[in-house]
C-alpha atoms as a printed R data frame, in Angstrom:
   type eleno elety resid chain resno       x       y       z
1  ATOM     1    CA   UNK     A     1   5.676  23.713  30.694
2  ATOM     2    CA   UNK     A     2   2.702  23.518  28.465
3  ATOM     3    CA   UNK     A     3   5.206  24.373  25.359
4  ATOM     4    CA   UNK     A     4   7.554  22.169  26.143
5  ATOM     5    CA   UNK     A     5   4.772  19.250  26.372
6  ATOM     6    CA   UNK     A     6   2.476  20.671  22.921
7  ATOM     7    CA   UNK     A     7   6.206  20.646  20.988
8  ATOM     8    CA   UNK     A     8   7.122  16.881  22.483
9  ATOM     9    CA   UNK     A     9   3.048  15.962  21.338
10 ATOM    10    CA   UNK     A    10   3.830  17.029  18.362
11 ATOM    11    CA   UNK     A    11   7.239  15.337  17.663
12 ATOM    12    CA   UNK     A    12   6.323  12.225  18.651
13 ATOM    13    CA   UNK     A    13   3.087  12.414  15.948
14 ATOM    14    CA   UNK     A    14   5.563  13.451  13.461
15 ATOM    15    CA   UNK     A    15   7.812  10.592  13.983
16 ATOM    16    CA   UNK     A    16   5.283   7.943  14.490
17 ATOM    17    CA   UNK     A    17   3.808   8.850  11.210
18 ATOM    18    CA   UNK     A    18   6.691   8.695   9.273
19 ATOM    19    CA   UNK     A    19   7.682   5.053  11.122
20 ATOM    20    CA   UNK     A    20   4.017   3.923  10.074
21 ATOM    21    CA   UNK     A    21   4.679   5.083   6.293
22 ATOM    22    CA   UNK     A    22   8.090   3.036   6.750
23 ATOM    23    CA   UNK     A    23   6.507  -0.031   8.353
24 ATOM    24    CA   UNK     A    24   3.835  -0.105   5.263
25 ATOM    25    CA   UNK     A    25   6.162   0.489   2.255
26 ATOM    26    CA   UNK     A    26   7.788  -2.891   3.739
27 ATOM    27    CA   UNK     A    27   4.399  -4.482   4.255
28 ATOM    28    CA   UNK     A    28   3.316  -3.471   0.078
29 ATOM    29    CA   UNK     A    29   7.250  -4.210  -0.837
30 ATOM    30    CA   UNK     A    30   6.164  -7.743   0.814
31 ATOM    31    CA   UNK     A    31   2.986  -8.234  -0.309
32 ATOM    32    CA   UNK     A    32   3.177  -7.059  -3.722
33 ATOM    33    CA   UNK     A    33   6.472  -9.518  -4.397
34 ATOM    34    CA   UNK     A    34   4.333 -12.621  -3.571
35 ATOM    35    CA   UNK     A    35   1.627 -10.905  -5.683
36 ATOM    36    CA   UNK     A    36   3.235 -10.258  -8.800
37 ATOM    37    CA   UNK     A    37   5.393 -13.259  -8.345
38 ATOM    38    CA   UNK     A    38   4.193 -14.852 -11.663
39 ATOM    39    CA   UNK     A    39   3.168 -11.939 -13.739
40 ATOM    40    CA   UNK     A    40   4.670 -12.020 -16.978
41 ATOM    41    CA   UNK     A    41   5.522  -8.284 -16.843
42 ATOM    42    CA   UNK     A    42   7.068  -7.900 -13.214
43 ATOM    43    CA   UNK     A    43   8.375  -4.626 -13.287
44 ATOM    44    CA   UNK     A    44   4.880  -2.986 -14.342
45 ATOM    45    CA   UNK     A    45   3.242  -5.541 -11.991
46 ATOM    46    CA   UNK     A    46   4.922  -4.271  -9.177
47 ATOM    47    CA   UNK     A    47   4.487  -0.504  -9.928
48 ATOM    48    CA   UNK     A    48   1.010  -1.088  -9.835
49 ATOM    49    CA   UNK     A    49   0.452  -3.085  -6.867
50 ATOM    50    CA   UNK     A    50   2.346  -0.706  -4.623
51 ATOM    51    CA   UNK     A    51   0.319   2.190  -6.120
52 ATOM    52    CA   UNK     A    52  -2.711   0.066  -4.941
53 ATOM    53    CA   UNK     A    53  -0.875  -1.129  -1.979
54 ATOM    54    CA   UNK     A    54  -0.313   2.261  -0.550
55 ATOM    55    CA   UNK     A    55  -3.791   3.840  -1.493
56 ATOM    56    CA   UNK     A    56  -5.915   0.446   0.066
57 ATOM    57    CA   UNK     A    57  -3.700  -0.681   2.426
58 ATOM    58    CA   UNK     A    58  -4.158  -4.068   1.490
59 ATOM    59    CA   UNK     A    59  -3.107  -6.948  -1.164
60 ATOM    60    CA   UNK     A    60  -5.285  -9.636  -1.835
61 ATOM    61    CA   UNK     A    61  -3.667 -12.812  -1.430
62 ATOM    62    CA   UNK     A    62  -2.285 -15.120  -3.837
63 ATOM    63    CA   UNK     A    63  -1.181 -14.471  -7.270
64 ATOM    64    CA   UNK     A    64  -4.271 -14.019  -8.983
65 ATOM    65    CA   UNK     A    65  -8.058 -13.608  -8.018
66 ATOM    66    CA   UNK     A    66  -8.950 -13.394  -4.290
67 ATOM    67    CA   UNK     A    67 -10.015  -9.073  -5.059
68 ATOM    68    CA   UNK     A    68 -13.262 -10.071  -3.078
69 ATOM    69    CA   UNK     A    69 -10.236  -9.347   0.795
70 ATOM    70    CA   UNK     A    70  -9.576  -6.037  -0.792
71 ATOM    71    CA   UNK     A    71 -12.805  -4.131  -2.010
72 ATOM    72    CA   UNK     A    72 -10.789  -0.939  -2.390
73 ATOM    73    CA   UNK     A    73  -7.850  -2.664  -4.380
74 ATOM    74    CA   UNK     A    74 -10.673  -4.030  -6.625
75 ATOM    75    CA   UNK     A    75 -12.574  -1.036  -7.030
76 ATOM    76    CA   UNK     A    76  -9.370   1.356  -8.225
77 ATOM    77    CA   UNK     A    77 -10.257   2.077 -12.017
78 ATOM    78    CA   UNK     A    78  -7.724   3.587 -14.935
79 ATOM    79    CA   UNK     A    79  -8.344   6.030 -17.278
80 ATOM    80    CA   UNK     A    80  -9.568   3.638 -19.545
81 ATOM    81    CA   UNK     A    81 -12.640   2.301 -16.607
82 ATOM    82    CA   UNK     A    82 -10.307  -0.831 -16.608
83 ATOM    83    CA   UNK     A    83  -9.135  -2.636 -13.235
84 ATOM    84    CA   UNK     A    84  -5.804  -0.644 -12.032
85 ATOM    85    CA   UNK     A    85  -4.108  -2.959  -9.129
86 ATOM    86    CA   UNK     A    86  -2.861  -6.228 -10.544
């Protein structure tokens, strides 16, 4: 009995996790269209924001400015010390 209940615990963590991954690629996919909606360089705009998106789990909003609702999307550095998320 205590099987059977440990193995349906851990199924159901399993599958809510990978519903929750789902559920936020849609919310970045979202967020991240609006976002980059008047970058001159969408593709790369995009890329970015998702990679920011999925690490911060949040998008400033607008299309510009507003990094102030996201500390950790304006905090994310490159290589080169320069801002990474769009």
């Amino acid at each position: 009995m205590k099987l059977v209940f440990v193995t349906f615990l851990l199924v159901s963590i399993i599958l809510s996790s990978s519903l929750f991954e789902v559920s936020m690629a849609g919310f970045c996919n979202s967020k991240c269209k609006i976002r980059c909606s008047k970058a001159g360089i969408r593709a790369r705009c995009l890329k970015y924001c998702g990679i920011c998106c999925a690490k911060c789990k949040c998008v400033p909003s607008g299309t510009y400015g507003n990094k102030h609702e996201c500390p950790c999307y304006r905090d994310l550095k490159n290589s080169k010390g320069k801002p990474k998320c769009p």
